[in-house]
C-alpha positions in Angstrom: 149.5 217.5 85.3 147.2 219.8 86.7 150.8 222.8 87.2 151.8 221.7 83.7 148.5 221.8 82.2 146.8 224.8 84.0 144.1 221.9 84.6 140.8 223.3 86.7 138.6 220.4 87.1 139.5 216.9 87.2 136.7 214.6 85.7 136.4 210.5 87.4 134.5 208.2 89.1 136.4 207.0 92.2 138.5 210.0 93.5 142.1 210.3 93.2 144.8 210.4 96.1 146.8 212.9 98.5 148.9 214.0 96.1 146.4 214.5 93.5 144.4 216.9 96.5 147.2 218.6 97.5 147.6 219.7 93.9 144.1 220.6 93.9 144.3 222.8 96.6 147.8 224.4 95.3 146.1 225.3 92.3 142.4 226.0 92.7 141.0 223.2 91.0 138.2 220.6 92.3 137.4 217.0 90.8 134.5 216.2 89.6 132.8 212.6 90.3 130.7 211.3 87.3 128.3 208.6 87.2 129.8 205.6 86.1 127.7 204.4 83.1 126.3 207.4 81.6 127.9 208.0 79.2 125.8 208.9 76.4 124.2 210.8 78.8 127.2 212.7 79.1 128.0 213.0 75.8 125.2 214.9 74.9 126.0 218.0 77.0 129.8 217.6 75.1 129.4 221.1 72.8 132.5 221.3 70.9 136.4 219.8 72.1 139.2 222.5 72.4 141.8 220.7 72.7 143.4 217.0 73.5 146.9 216.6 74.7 148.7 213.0 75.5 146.7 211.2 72.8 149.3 209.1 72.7 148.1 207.8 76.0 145.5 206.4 74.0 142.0 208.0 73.4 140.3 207.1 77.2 143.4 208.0 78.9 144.1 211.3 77.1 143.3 215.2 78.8 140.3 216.4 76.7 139.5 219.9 77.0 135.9 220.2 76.6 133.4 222.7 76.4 130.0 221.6 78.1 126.4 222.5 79.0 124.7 221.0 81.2 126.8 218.5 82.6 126.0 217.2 86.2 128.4 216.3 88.6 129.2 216.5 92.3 132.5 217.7 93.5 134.1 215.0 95.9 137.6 216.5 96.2 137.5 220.5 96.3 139.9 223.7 96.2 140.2 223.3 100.0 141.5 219.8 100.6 138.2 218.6 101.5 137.7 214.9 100.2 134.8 212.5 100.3 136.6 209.6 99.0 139.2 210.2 102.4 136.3 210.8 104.8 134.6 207.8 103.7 137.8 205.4 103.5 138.5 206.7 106.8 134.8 205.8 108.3 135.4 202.5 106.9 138.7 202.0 108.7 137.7 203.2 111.8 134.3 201.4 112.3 131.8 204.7 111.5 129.5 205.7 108.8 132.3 208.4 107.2 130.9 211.9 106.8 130.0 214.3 103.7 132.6 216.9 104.5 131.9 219.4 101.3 129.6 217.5 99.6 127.9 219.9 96.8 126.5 219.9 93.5 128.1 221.6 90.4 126.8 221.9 87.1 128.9 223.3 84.3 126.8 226.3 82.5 127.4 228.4 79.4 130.1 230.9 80.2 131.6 228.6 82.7 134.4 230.3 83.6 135.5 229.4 87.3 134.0 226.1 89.0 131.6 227.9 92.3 132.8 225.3 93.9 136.3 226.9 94.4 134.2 229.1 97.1 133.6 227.5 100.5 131.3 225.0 101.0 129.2 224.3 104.0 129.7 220.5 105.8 127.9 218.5 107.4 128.6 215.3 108.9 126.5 212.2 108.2 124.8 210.4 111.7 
């Protein structure tokens, strides 16, 4: 989806898996985690939809393109293969406290061309 599609950020609330990272860092795109249940917040900083493909997915499961301002979210899975979701699962398995390995805030503005989050990001593991 995100070859076929030209897709540059990936919008969720629980991460996605390897394959869906490797494809992230193949292409340049980053996911974006959303707060679950905020939704009307969210869909005030909605300005207009470009596009929708696979509607006939059914309306929640379909790609929206949308153009936003404001919106808040963190990236979890970057452009570099960096994942939170992995680094915490992988705490969990082995007993420790995970780490925030690229951990940043990103906030969609007007002219949003290219996520800044497709630049390196600084880590820094939790204690």
């Amino acid at each position: 989806m995100i070859k076929r599609y030209g897709v540059r950020a990936v919008i969720g609330k629980g991460g996605m898996g390897a394959k869906t990272s490797a494809a992230l860092k193949e292409f340049g795109a980053v996911y974006l985690n959303a707060i679950g249940g905020a939704a009307q917040y969210y869909a005030r900083t909605v300005r207009g939809v470009l596009d929708v493909n696979l509607l006939e997915l059914g309306i929640p499961e379909a790609m929206w393109h949308l153009q936003v301002e404001g919106f808040p979210a963190i990236v979890t899975m970057d452009a570099h293969g960096n994942s939170l979701h992995a680094d915490i699962e992988k705490g969990y398995r082995e007993g420790t406290r995970g780490s925030a390995t690229g951990l940043i805030y990103f906030q969609f503005r007007p002219g949003f061309k290219e996520p800044d989050a497709l630049r390196s990001v600084s880590t820094r593991k939790a204690r």
